[in-house]
C-alpha positions as CSV (number, residue, x, y, z in Angstrom):
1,X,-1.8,19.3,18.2
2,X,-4.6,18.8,15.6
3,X,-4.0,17.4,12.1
4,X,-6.5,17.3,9.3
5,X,-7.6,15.1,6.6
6,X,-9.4,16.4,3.9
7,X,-9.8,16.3,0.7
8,X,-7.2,13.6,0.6
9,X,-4.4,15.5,2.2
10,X,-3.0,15.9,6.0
11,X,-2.8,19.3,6.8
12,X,-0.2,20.5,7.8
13,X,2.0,18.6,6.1
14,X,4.6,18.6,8.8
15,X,4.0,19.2,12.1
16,X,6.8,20.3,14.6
17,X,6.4,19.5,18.2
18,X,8.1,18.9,21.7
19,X,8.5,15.1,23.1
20,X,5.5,14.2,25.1
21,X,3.0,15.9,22.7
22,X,-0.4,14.2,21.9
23,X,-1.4,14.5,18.1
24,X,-4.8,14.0,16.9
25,X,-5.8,13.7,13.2
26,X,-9.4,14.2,12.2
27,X,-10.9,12.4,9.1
28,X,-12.9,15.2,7.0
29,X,-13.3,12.9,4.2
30,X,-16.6,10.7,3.6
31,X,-13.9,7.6,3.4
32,X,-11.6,5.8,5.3
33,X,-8.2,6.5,5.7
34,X,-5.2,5.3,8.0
35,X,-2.2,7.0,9.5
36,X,0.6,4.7,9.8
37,X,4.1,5.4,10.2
38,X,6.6,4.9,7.6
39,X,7.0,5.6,3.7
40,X,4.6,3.4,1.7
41,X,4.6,0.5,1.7
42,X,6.4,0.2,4.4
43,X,5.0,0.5,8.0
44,X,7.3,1.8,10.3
45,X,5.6,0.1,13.4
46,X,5.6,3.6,15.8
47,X,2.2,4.1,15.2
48,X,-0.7,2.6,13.1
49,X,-4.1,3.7,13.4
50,X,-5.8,1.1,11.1
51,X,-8.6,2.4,8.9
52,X,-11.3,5.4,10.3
53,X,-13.8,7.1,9.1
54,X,-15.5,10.5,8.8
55,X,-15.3,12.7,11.8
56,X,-13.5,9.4,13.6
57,X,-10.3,10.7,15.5
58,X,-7.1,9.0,16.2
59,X,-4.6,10.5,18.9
60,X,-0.5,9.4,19.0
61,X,1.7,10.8,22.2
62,X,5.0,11.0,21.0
63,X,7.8,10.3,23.5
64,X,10.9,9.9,22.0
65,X,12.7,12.9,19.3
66,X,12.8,12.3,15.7
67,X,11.3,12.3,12.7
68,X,7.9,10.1,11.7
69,X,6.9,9.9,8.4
70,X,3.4,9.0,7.9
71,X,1.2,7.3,5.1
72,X,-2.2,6.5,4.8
73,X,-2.2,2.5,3.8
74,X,-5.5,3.2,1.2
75,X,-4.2,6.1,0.0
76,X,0.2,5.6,0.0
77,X,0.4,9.3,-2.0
78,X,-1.2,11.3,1.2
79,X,1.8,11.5,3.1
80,X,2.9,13.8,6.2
81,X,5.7,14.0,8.6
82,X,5.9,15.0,12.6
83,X,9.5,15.9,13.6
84,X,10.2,16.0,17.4
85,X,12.1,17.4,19.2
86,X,13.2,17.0,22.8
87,X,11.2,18.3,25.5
88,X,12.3,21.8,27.2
């Protein structure tokens, strides 16, 4: 599952996917960013991918259903969401 960052959004938004699923988000932007879980500007602690930069990648498997809101800790209005669910 491939996430986006560009132009100062994740894209999509949400993302729906099965327990055990890797997702990788892809920095378009010619800046750092960070995905980190929780609502700004509070880090959840599931997942933190401290600051990249362009065409930098960072990967997450998720094992466990639910729902992870993201942020980016530079930028706390980009915000996204994966919702899991268990796997099949």
């Amino acid at each position: 599952m491939q996430v986006e960052i560009q132009l100062f959004e994740f894209a999509p938004k949400v993302s729906e996917v099965q327990a055990g699923t890797t997702v990788t988000w892809t920095n378009h932007d010619a800046i750092i960013h960070s995905v980190t879980n929780g609502t700004s500007p509070t880090p959840a602690g599931a997942f933190n991918s401290g600051f990249f930069d362009l065409n930098q990648t960072f990967s997450f498997t998720f094992t466990q259903p639910g729902d992870y809101p993201y942020f980016c800790m530079r930028h706390p209005f980009m915000q996204g969401e994966i919702k899991v669910s268990p796997a099949r």
